[in-house]
Backbone atoms as SQL, in Angstrom:
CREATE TABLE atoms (id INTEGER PRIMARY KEY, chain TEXT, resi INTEGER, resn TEXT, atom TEXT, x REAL, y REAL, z REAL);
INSERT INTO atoms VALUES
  (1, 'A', 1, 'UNK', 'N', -3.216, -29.566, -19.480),
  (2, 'A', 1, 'UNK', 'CA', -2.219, -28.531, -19.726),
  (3, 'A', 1, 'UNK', 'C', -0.962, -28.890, -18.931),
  (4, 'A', 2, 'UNK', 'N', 0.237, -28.592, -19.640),
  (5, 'A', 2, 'UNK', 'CA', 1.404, -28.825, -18.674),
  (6, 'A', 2, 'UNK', 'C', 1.893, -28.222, -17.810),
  (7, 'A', 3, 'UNK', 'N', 2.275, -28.551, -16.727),
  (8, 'A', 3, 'UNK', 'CA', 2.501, -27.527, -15.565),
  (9, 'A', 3, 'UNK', 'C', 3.720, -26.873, -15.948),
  (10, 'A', 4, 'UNK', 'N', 4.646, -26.828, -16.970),
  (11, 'A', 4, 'UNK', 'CA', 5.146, -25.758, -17.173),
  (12, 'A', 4, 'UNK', 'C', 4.437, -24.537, -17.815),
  (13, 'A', 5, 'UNK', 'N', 3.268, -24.507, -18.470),
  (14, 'A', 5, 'UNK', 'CA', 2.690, -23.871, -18.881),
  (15, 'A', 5, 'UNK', 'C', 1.389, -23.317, -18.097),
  (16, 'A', 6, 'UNK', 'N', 1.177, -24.286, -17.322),
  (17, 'A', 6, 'UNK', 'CA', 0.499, -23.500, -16.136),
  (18, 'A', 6, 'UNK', 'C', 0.792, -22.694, -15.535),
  (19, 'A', 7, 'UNK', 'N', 2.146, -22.761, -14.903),
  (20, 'A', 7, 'UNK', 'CA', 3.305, -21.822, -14.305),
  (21, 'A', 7, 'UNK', 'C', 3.062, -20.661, -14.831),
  (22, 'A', 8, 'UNK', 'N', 3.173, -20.607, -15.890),
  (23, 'A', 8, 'UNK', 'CA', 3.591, -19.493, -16.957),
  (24, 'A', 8, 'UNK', 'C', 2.826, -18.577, -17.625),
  (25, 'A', 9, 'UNK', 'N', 1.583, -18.919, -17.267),
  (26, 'A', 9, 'UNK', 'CA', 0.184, -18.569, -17.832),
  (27, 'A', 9, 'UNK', 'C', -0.398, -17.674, -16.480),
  (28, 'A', 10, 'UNK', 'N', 0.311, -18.308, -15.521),
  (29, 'A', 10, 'UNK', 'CA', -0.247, -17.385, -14.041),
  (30, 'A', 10, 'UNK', 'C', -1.412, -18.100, -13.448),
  (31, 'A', 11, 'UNK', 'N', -1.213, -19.826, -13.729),
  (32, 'A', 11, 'UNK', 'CA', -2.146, -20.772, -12.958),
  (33, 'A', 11, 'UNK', 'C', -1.207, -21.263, -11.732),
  (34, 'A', 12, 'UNK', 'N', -1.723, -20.525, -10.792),
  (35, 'A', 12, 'UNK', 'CA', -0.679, -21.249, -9.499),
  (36, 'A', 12, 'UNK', 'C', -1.209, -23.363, -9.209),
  (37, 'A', 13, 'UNK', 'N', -0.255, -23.442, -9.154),
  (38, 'A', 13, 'UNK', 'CA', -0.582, -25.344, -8.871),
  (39, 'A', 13, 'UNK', 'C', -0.905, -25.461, -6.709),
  (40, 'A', 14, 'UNK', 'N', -0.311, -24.365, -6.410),
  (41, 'A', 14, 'UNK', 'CA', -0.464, -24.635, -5.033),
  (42, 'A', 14, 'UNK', 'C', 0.036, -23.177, -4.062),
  (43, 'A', 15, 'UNK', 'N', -0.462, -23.454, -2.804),
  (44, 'A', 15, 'UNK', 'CA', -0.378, -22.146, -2.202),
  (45, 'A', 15, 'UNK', 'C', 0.829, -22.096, -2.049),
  (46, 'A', 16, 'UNK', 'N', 1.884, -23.271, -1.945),
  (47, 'A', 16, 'UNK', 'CA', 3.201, -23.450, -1.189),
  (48, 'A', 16, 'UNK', 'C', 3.864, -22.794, -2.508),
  (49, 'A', 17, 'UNK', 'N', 4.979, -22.195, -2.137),
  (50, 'A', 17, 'UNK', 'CA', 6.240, -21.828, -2.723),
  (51, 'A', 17, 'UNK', 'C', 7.111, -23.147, -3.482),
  (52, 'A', 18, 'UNK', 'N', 6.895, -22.749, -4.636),
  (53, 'A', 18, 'UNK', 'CA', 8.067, -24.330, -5.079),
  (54, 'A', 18, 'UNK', 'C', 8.805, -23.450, -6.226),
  (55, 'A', 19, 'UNK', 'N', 9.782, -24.426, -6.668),
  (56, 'A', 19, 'UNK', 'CA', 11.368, -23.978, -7.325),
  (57, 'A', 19, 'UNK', 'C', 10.326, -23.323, -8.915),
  (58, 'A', 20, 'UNK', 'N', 9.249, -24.003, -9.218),
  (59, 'A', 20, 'UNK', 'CA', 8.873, -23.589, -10.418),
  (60, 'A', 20, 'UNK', 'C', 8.005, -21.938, -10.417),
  (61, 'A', 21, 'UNK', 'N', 7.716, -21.927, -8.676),
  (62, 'A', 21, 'UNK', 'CA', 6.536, -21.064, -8.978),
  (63, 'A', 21, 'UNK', 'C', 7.588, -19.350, -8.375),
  (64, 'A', 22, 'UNK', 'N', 9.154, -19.849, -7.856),
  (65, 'A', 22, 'UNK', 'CA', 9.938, -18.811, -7.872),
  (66, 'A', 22, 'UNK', 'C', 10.396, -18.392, -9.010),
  (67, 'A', 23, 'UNK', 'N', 10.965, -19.780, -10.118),
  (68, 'A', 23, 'UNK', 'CA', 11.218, -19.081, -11.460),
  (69, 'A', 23, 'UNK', 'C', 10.503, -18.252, -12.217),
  (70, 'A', 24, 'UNK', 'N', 9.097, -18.954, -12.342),
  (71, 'A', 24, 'UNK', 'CA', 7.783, -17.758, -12.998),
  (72, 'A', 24, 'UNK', 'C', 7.921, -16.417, -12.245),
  (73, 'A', 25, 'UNK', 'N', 8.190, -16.532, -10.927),
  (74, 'A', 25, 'UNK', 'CA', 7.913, -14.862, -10.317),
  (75, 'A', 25, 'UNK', 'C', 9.535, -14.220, -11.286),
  (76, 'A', 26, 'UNK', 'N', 10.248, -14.804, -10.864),
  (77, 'A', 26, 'UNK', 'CA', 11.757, -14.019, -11.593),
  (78, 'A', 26, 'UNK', 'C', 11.859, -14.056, -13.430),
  (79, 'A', 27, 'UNK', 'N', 11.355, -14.745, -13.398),
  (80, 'A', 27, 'UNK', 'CA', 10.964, -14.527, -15.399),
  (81, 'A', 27, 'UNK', 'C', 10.157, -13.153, -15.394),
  (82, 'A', 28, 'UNK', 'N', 9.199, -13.195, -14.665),
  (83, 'A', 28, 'UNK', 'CA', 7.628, -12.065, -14.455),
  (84, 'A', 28, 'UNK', 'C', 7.920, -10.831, -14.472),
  (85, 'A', 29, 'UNK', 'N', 9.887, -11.352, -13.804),
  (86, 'A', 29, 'UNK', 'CA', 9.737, -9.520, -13.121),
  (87, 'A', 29, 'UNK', 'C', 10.790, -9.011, -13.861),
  (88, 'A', 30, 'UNK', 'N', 11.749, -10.005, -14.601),
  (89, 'A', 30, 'UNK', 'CA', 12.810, -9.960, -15.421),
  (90, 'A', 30, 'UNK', 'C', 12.730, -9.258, -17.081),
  (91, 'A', 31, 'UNK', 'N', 11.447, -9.891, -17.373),
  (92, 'A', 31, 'UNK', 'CA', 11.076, -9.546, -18.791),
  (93, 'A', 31, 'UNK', 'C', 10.442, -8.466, -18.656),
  (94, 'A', 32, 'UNK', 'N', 10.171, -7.375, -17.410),
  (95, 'A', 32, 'UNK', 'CA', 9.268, -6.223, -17.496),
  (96, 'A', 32, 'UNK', 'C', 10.768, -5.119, -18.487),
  (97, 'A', 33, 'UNK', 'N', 9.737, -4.090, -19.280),
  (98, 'A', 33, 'UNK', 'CA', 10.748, -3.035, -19.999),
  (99, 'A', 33, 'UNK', 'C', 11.063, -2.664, -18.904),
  (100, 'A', 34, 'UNK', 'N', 11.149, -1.985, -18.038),
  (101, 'A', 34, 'UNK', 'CA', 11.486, -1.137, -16.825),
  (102, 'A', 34, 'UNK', 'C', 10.872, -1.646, -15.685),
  (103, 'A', 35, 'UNK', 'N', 11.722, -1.847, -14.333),
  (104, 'A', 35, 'UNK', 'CA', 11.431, -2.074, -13.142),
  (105, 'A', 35, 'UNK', 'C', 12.698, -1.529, -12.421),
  (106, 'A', 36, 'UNK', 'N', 11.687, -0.816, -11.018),
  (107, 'A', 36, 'UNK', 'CA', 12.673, -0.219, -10.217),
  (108, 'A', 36, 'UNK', 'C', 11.888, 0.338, -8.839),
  (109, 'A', 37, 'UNK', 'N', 12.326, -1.159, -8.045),
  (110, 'A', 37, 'UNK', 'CA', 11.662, -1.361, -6.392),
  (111, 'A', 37, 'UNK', 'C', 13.222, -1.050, -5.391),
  (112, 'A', 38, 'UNK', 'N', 13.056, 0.568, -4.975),
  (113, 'A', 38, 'UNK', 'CA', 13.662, 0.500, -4.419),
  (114, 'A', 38, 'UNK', 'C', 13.601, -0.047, -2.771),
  (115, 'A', 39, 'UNK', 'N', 13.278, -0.232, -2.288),
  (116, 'A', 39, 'UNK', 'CA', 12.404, -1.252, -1.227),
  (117, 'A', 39, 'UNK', 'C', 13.325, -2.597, -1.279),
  (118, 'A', 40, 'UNK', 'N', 13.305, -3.341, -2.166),
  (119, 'A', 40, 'UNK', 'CA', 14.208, -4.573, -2.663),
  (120, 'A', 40, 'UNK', 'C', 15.659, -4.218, -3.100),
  (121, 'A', 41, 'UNK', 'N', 15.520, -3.065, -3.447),
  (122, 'A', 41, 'UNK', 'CA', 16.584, -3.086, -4.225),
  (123, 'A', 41, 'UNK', 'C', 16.839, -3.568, -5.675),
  (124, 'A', 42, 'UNK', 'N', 16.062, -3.414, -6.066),
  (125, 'A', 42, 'UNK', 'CA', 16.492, -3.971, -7.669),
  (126, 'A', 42, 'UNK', 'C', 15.563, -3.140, -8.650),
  (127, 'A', 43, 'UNK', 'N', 16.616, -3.186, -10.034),
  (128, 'A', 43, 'UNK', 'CA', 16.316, -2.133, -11.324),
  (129, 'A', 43, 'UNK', 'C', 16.755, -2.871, -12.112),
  (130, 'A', 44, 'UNK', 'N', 16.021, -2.640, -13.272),
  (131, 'A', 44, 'UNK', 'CA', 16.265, -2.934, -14.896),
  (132, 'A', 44, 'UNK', 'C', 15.458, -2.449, -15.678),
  (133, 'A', 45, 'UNK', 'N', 16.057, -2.571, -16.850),
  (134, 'A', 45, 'UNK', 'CA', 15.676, -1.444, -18.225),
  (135, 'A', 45, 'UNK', 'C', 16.445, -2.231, -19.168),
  (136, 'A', 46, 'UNK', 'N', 14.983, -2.263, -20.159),
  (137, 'A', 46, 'UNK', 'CA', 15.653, -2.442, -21.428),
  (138, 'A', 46, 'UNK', 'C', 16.143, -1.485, -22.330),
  (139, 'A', 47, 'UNK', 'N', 17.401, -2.044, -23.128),
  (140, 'A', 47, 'UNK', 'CA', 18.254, -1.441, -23.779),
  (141, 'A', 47, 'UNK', 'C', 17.802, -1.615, -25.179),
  (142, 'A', 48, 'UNK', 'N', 18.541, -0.746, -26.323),
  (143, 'A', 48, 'UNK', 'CA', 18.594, -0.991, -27.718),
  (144, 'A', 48, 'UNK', 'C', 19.249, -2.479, -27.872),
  (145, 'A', 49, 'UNK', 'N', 18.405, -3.224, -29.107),
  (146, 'A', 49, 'UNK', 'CA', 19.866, -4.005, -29.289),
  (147, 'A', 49, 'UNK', 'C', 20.386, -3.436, -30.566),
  (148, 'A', 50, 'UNK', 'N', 21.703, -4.026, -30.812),
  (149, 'A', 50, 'UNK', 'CA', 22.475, -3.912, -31.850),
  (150, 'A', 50, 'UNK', 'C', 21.545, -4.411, -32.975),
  (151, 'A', 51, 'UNK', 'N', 21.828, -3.984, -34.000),
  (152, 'A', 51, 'UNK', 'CA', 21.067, -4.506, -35.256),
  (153, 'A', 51, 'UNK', 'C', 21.412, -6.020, -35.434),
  (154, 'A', 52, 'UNK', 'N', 22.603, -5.891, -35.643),
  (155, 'A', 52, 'UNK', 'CA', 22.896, -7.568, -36.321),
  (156, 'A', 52, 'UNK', 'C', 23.079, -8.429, -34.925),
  (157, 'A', 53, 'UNK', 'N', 22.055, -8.453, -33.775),
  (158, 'A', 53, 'UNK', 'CA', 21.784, -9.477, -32.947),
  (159, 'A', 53, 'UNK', 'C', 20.189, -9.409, -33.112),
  (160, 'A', 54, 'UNK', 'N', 19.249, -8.321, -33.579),
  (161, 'A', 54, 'UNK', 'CA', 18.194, -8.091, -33.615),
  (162, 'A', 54, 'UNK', 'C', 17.153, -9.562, -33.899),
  (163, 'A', 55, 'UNK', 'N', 17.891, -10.641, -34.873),
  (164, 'A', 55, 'UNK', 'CA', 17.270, -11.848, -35.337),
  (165, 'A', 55, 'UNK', 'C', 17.144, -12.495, -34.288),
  (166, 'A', 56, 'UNK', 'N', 18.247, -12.870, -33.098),
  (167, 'A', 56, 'UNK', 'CA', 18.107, -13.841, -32.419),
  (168, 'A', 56, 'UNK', 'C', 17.650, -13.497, -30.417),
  (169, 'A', 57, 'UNK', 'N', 17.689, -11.993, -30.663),
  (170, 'A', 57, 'UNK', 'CA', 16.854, -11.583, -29.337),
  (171, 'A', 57, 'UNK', 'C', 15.836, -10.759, -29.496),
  (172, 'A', 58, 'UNK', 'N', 14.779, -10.772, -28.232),
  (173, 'A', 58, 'UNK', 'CA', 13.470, -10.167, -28.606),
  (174, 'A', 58, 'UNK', 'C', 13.822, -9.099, -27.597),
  (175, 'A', 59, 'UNK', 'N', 14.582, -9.179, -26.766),
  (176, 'A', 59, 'UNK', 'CA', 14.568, -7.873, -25.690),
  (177, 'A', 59, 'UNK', 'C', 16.243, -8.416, -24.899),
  (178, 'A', 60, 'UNK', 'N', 16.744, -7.263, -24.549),
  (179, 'A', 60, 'UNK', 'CA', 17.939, -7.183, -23.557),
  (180, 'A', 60, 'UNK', 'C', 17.501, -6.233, -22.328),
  (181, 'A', 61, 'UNK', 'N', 17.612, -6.852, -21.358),
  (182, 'A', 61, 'UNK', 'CA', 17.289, -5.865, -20.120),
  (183, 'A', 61, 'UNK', 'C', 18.814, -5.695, -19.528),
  (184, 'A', 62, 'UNK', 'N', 19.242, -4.537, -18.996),
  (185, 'A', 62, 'UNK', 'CA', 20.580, -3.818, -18.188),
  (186, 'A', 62, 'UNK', 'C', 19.945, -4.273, -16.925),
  (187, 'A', 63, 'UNK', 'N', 20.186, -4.549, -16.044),
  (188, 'A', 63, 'UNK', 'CA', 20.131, -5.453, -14.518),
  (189, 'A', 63, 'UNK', 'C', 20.902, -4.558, -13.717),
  (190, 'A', 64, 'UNK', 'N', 20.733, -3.199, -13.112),
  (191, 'A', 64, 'UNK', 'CA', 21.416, -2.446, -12.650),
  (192, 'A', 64, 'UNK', 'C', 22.044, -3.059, -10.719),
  (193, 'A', 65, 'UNK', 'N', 20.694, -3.489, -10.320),
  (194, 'A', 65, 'UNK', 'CA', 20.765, -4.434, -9.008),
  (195, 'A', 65, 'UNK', 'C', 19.499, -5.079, -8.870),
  (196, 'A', 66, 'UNK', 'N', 20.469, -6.376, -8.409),
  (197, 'A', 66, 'UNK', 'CA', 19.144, -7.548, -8.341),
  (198, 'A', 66, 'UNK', 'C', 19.785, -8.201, -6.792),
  (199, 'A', 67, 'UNK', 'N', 18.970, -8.356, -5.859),
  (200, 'A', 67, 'UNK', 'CA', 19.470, -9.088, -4.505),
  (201, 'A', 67, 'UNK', 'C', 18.907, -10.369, -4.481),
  (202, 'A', 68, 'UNK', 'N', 20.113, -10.934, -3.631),
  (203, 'A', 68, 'UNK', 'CA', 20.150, -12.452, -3.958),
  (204, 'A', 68, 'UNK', 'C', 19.766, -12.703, -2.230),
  (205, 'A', 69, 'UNK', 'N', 19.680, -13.865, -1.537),
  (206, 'A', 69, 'UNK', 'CA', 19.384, -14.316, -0.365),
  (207, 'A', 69, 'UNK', 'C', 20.102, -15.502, -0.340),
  (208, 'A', 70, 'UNK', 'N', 21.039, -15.987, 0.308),
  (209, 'A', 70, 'UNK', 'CA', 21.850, -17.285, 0.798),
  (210, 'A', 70, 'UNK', 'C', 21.604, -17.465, 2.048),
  (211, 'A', 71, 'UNK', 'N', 20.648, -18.302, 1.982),
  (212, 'A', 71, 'UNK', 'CA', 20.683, -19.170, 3.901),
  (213, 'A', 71, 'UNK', 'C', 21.198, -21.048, 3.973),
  (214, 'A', 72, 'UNK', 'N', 21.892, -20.659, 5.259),
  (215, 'A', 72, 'UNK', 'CA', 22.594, -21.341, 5.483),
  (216, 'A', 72, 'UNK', 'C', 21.401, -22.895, 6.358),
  (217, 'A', 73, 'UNK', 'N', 21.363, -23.927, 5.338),
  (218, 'A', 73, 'UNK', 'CA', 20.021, -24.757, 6.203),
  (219, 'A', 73, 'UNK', 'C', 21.329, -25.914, 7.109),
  (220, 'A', 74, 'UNK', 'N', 21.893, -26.330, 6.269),
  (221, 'A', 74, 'UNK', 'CA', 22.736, -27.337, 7.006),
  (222, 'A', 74, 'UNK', 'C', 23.741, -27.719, 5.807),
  (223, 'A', 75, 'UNK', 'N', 24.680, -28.468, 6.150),
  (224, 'A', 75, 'UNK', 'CA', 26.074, -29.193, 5.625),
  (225, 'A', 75, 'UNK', 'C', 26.063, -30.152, 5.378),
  (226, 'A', 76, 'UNK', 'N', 27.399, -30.905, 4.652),
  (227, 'A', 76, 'UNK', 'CA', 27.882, -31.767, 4.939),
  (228, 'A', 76, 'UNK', 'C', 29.427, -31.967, 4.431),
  (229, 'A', 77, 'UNK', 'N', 30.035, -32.717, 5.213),
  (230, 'A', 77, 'UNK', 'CA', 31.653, -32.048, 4.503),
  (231, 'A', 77, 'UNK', 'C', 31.980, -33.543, 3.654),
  (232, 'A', 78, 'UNK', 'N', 31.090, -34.337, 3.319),
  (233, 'A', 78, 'UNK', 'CA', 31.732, -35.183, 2.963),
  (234, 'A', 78, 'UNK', 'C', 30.879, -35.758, 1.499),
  (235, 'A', 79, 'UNK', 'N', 29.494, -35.545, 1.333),
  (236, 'A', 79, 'UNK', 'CA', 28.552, -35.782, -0.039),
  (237, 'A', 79, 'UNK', 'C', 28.484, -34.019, -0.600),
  (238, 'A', 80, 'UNK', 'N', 28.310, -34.298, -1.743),
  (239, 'A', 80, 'UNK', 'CA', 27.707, -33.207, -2.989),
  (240, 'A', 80, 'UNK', 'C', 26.128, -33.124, -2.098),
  (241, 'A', 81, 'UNK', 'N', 25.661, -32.234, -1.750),
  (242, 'A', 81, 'UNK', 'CA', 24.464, -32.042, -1.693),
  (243, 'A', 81, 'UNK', 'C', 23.458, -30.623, -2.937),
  (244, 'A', 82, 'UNK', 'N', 22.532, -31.476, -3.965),
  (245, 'A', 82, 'UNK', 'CA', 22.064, -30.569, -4.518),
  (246, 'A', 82, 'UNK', 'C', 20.944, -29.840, -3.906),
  (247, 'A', 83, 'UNK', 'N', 20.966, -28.608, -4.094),
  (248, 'A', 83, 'UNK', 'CA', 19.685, -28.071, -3.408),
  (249, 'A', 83, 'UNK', 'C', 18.717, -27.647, -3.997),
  (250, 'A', 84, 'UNK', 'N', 18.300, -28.526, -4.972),
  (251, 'A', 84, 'UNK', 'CA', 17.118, -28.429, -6.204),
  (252, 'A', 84, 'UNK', 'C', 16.546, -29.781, -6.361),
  (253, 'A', 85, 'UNK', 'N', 17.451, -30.918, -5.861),
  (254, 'A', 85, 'UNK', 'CA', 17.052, -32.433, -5.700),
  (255, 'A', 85, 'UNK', 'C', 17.048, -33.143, -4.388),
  (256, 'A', 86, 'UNK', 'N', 15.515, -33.496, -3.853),
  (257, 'A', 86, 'UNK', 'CA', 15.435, -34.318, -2.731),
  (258, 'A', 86, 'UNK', 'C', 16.432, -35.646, -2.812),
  (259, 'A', 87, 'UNK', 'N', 17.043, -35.388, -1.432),
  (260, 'A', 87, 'UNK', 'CA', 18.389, -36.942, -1.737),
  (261, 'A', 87, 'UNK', 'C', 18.595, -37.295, -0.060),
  (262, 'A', 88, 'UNK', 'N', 19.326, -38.586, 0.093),
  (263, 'A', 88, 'UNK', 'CA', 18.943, -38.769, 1.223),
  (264, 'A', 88, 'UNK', 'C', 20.874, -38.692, 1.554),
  (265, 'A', 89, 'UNK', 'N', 21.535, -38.157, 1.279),
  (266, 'A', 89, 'UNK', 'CA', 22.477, -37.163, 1.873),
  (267, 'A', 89, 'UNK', 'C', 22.454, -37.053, 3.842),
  (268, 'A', 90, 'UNK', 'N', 23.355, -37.336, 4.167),
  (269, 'A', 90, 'UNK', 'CA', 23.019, -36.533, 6.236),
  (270, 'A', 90, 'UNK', 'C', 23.443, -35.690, 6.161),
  (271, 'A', 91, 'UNK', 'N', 22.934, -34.750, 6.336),
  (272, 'A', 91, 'UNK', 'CA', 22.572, -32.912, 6.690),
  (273, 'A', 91, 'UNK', 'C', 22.890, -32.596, 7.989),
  (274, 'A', 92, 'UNK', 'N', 24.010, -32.098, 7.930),
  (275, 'A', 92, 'UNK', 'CA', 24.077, -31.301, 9.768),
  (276, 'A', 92, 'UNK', 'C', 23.791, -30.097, 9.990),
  (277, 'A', 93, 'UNK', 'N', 22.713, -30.105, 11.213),
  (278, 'A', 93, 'UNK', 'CA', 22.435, -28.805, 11.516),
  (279, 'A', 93, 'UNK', 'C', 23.723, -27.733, 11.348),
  (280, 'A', 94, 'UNK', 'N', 22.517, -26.535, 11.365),
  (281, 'A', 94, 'UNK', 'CA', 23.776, -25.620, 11.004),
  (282, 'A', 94, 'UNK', 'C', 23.845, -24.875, 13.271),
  (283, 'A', 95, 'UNK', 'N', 22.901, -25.358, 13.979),
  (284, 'A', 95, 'UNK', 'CA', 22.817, -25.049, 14.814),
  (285, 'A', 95, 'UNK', 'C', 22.156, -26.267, 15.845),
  (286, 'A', 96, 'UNK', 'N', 22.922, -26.292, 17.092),
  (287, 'A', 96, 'UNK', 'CA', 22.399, -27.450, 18.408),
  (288, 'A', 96, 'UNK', 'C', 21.325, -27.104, 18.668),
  (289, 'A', 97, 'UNK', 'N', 20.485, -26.625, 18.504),
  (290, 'A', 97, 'UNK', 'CA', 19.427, -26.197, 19.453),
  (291, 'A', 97, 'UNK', 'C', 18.045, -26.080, 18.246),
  (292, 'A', 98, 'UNK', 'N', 17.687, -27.138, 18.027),
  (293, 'A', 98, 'UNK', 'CA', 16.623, -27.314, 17.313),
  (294, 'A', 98, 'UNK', 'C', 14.815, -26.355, 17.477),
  (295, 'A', 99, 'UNK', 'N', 15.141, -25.581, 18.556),
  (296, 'A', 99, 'UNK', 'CA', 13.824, -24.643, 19.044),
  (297, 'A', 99, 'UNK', 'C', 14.381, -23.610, 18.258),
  (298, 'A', 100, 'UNK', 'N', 15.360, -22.873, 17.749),
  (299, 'A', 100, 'UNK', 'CA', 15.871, -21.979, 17.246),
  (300, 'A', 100, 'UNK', 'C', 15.226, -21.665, 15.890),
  (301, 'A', 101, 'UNK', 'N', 14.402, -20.399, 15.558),
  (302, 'A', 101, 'UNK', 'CA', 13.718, -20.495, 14.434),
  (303, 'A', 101, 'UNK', 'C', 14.722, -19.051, 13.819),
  (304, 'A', 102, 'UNK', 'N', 15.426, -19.340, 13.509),
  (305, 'A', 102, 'UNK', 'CA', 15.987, -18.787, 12.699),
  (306, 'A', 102, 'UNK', 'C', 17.652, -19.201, 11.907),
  (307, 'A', 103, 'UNK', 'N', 17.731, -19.144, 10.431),
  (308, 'A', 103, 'UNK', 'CA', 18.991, -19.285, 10.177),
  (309, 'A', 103, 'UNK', 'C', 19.846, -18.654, 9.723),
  (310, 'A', 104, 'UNK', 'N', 21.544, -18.902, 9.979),
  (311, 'A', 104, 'UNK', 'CA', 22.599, -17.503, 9.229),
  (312, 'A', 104, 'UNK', 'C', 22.605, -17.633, 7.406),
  (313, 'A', 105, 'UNK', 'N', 22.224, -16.272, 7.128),
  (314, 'A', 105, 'UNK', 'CA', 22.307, -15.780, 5.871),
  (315, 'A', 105, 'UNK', 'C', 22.864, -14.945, 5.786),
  (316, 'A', 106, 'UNK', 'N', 23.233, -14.792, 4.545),
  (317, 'A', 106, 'UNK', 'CA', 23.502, -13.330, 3.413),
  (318, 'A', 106, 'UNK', 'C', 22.619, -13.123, 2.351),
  (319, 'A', 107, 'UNK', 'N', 22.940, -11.333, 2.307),
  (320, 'A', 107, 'UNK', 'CA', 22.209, -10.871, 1.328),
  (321, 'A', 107, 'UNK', 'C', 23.260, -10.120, 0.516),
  (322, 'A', 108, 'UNK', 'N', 23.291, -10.496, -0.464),
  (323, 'A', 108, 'UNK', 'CA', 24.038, -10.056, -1.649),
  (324, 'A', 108, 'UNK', 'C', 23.424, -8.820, -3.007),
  (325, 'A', 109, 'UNK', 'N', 24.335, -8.366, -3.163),
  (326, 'A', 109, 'UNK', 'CA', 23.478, -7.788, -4.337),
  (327, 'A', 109, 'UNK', 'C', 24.483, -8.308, -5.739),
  (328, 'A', 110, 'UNK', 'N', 23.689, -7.883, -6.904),
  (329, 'A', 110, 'UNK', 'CA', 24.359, -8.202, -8.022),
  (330, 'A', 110, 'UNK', 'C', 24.087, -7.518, -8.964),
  (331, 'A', 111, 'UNK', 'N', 24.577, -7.446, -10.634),
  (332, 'A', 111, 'UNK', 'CA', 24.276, -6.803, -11.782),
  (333, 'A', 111, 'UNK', 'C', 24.607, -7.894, -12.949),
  (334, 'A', 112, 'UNK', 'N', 23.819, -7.654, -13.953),
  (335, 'A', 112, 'UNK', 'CA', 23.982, -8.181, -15.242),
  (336, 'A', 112, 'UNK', 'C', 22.888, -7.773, -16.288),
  (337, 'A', 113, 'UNK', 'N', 23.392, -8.726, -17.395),
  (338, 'A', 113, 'UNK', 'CA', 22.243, -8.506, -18.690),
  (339, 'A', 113, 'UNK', 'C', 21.173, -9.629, -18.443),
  (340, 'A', 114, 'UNK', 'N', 20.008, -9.677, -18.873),
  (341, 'A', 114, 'UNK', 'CA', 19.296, -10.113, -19.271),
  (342, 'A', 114, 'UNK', 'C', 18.547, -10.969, -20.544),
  (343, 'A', 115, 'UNK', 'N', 19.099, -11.585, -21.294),
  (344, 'A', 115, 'UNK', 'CA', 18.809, -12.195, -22.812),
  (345, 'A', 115, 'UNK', 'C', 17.914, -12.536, -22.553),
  (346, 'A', 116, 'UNK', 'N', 16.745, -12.118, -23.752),
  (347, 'A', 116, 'UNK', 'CA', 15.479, -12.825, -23.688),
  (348, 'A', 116, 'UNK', 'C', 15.370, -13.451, -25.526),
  (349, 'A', 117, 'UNK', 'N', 16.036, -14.595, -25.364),
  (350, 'A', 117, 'UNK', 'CA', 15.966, -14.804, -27.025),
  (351, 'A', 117, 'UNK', 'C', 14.525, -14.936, -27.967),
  (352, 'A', 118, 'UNK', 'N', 14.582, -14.968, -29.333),
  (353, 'A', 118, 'UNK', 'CA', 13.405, -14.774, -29.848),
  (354, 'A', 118, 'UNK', 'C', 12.783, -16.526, -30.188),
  (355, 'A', 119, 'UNK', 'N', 12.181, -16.296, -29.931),
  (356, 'A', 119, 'UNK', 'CA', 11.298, -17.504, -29.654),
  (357, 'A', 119, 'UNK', 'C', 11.169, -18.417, -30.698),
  (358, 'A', 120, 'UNK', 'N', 10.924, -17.387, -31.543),
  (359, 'A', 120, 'UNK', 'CA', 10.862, -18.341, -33.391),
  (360, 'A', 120, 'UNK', 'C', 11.862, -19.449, -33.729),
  (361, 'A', 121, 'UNK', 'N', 13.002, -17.781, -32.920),
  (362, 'A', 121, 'UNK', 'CA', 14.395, -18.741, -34.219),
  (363, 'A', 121, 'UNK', 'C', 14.563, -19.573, -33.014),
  (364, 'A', 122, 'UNK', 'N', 14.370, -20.360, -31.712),
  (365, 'A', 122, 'UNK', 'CA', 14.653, -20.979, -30.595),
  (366, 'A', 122, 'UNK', 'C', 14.034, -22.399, -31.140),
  (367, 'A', 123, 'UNK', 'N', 12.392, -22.177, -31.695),
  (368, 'A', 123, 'UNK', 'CA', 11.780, -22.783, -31.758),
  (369, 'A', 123, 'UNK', 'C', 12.406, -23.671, -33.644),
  (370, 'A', 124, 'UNK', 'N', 13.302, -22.473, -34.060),
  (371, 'A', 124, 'UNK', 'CA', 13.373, -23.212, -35.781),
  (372, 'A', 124, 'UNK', 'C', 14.520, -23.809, -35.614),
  (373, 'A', 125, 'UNK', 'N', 15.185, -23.370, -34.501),
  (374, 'A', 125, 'UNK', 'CA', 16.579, -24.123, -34.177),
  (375, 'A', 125, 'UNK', 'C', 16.278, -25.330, -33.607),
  (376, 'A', 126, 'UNK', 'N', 15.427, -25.577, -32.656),
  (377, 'A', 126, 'UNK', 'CA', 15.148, -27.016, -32.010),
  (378, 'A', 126, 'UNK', 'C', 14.834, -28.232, -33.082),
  (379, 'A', 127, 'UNK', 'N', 13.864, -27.345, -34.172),
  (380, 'A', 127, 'UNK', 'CA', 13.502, -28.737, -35.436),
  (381, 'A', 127, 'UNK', 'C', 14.422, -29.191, -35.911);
């Protein structure tokens, strides 16, 4: 089976946290009709759609607040560093003192829609 579909099925590949097994949690919690943790902070609800989009989406969720987390691991002022691809980039601490277990973040909040397109026509468009 493919581990995107493992993901997705709710077969964890490992205890550790990885980029695939955060997307499955935010797909998980994205496609629910209604969610609303105030604790986190975040709500959504699905809406009507319009008729004449009805073919090419299966659900629209309203995203009233969703919080985001930005931590700051380290820099560099002089390479592109991606933070989804291991690269061998030099990274400067964001702090001298390497015993220091903690780093500067923000917490943001946000709003938007949600498109969850319909699968068929995704799938009749790809052939």
């Amino acid at each position: 089976m493919p581990k995107l579909e493992q993901l997705l099925l709710g077969n964890e590949l490992s205890a550790e946290p990885t980029f695939e097994s955060i997307r499955k949690q935010e797909w998980n919690t994205l496609i629910q009709p209604y969610f609303n943790d105030t604790a986190i902070r975040y709500k959504s609800e699905s809406v009507d759609i319009y008729p004449a989009l009805q073919p090419y989406f299966s659900a629209i969720n309203r995203v009233d607040s969703v919080p985001e987390v930005q931590v700051l691991k380290g820099f560099s002022r002089i390479d592109y560093i991606d933070r989804f691809e291991e690269s061998d980039v030099h990274i400067n601490r964001v702090t001298q003192y390497p015993k220091n277990n903690w780093l500067p973040a923000v917490r943001n909040y946000g709003e938007g829609i949600f498109f969850v397109f319909d699968a068929q026509k995704l799938h009749k468009w790809e052939q």
